[in-house]
C-alpha positions in Angstrom: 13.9 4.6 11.4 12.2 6.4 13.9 9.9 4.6 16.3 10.7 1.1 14.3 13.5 -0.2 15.6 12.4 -3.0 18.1 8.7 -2.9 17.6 7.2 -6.4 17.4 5.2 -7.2 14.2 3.0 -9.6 13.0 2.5 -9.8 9.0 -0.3 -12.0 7.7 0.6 -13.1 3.9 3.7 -12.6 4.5 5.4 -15.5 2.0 5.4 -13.4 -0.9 4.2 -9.6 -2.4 3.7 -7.3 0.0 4.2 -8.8 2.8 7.5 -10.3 2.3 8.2 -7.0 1.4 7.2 -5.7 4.5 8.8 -8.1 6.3 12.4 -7.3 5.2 12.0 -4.0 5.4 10.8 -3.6 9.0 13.2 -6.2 10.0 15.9 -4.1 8.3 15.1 -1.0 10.4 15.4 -3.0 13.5 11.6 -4.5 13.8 11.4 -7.9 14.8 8.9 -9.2 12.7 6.7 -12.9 13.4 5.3 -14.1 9.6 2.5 -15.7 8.7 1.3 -17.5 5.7 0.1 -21.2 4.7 3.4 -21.8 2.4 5.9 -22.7 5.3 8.4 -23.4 3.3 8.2 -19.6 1.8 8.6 -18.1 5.4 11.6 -20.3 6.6 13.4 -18.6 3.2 12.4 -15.2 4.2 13.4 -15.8 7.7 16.4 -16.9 7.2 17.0 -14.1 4.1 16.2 -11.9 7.3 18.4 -13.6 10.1 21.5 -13.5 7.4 20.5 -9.8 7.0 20.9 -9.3 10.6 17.4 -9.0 11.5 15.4 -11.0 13.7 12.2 -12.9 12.4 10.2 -15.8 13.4 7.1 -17.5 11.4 4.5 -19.9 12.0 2.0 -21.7 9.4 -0.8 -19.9 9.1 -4.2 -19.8 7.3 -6.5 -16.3 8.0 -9.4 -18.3 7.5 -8.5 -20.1 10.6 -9.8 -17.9 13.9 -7.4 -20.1 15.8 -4.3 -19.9 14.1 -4.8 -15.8 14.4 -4.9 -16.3 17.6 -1.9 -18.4 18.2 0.5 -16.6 16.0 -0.1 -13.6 17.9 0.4 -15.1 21.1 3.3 -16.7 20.0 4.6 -12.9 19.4 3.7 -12.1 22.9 5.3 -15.2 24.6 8.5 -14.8 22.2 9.1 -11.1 22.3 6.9 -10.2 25.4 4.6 -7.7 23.4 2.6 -7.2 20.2 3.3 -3.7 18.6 1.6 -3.9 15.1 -0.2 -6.3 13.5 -0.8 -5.9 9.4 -3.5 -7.1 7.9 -2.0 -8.3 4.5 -3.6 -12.1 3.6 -5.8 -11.7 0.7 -7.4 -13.1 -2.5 -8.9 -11.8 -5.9 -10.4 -14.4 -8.1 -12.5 -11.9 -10.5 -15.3 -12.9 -12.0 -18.5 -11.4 -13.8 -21.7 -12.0 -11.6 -23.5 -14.1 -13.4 -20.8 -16.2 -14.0 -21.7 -17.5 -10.2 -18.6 -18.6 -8.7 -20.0 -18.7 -5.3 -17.4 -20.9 -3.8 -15.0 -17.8 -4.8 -17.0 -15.4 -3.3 -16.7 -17.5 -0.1 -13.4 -17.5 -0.2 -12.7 -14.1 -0.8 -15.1 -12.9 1.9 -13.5 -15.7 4.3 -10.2 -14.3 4.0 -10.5 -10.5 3.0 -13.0 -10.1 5.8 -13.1 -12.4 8.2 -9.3 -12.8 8.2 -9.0 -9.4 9.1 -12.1 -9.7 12.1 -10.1 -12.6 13.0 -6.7 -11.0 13.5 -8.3 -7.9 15.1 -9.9 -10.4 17.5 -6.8 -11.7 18.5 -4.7 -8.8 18.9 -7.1 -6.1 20.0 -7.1 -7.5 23.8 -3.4 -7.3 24.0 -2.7 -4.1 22.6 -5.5 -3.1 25.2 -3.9 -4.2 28.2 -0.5 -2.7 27.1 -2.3 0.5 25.8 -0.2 0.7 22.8 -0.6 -1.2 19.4 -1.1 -0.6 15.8 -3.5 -2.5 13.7 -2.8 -2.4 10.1 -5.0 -3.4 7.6 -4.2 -4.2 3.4 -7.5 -2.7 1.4 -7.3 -1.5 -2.1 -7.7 1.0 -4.5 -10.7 -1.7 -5.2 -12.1 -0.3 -1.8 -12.8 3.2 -3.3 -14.6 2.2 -7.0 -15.9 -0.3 -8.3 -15.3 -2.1 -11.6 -16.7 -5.4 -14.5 -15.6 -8.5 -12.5 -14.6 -6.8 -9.0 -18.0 -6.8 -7.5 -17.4 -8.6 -4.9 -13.8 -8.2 -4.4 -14.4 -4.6 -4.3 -16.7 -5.1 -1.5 -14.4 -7.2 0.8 -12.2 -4.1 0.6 -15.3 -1.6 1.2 -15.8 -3.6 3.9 -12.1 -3.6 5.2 -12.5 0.4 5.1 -15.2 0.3 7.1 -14.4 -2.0 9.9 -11.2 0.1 9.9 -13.2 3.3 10.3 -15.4 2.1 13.5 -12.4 0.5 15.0 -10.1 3.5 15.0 -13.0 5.4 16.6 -13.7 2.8 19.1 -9.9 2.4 19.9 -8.5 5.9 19.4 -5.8 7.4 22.1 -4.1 4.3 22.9 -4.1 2.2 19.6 -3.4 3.4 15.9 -5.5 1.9 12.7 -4.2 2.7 9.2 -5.9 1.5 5.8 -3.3 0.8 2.9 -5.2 0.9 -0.3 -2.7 -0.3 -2.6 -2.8 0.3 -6.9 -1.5 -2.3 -9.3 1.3 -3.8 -7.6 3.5 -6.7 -8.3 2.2 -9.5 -6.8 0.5 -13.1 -6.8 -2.8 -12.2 -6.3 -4.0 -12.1 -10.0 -2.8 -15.8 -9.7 -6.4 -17.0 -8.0 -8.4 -15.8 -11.5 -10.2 -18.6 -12.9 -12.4 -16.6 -14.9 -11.0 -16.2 -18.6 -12.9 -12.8 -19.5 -11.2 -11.6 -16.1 -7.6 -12.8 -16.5 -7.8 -11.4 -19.7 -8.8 -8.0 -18.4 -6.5 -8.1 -15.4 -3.1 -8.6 -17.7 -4.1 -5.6 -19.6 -5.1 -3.9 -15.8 -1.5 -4.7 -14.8 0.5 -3.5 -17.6 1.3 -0.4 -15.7 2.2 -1.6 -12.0 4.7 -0.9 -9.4 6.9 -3.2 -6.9 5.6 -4.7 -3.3 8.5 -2.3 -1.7 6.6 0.6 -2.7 3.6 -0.5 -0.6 6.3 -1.9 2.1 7.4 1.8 2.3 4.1 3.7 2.6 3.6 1.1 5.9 6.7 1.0 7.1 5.7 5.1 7.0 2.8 4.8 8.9 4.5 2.4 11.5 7.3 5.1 11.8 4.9 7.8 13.0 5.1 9.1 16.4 2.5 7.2 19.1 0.6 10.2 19.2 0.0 10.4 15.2 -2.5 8.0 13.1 -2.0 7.9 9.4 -5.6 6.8 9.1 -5.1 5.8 5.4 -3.1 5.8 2.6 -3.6 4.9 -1.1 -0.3 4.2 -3.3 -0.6 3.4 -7.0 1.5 3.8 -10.4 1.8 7.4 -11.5 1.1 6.0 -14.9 -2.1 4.3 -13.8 -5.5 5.9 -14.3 -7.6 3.9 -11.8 
């Protein structure tokens, strides 16, 4: 597809959902695409699901959380492929709960990885796709970042927050590098799987009754990548058409 084919990628939660999703369908179009997840084992499948495609993909262990390990996945992308095109923002968590119930280790978590996993992977590329005046910075928010719901406070305002840091940094950055915001509906996916909270799993199977598959997220970005350098798809929201949130 056009303006795909040989761009150099970087995928964050890329083991499974959306971002092995992604992954495949970038490096089918001709991307050559560097993964990123803690589950090793995951990305060496994918990759080599990729390689026997015909597609070219490397992957390192990887934890968002981890400043460092942002940082040296995306150099490793530079030093392998001699440029960073497009990094996406994918790695997140959603372990619902009701307020009061006060899982604060949870809300840690999910503010450690929805938030500062994305700061942290903007840190790291932002300085290359500078210096090459080109880039992409792609980040996963949610229909989550545009209401709120019982059990999502906090959640929902990771993804608030992703919208926003999105905002500033496409106006700080626009004319050389592109930011899109993916706000994704009910999709396939593991993230329900972090849900300790009964009253919240119970609500969430109910929530995800009416869902649709990673590849349809993996096609609104692959969209957005596809664009011409001189057009920003500043956001896009996919959900079911059956879905009424």
């Amino acid at each position: 597809m056009l303006n795909v084919e040989k761009k150099v990628v970087v995928i964050t939660g890329a083991s499974s959902g959306i971002g092995a999703a992604t992954a495949k369908l970038l490096a089918n179009n001709g991307a050559k695409v560097v993964l990123g997840a803690r589950r090793s084992d995951r990305l060496e499948a994918l990759s080599k699901e990729i390689h026997a495609a015909g597609g070219i993909a490397e992957y390192q262990s990887l934890d968002v959380t981890q400043r460092n390990q942002l940082e040296a996945i995306v150099q490793y992308a530079q030093q392998k492929f001699g440029r960073v095109d497009v990094l996406i923002n994918n790695a997140g968590i959603m372990p619902l709960s009701a307020l009061d119930q006060l899982k604060v280790e949870e809300w840690d978590r999910m503010i450690d990885v929805n938030i500062k996993g994305v700061l942290y992977g903007i840190a790291a590329a932002l300085p290359i796709m500078k210096a090459q005046k080109s880039g992409q910075i792609i980040n996963l928010s949610s229909i989550g970042g545009h209401a709120v719901s019982p059990t999502a406070a906090v959640y929902c305002a990771t993804k608030f927050a992703v919208g926003a840091i999105s905002e500033g940094l496409r106006q700080e950055v626009g004319g050389d590098i592109r930011v899109t915001v993916i706000s994704p509906g009910v999709t396939e996916s593991e993230l329900a799987d972090s849900i300790t909270d009964e009253a919240a799993q119970t609500g969430m199977r109910e929530f995800r009754k009416v869902s649709i598959p990673a590849a349809a997220i993996a096609r609104a970005i692959m969209f957005a990548v596809a664009q011409s350098d001189d057009v920003d798809v500043s956001e896009i929201i996919v959900r079911p058409t059956a879905s009424p949130y």
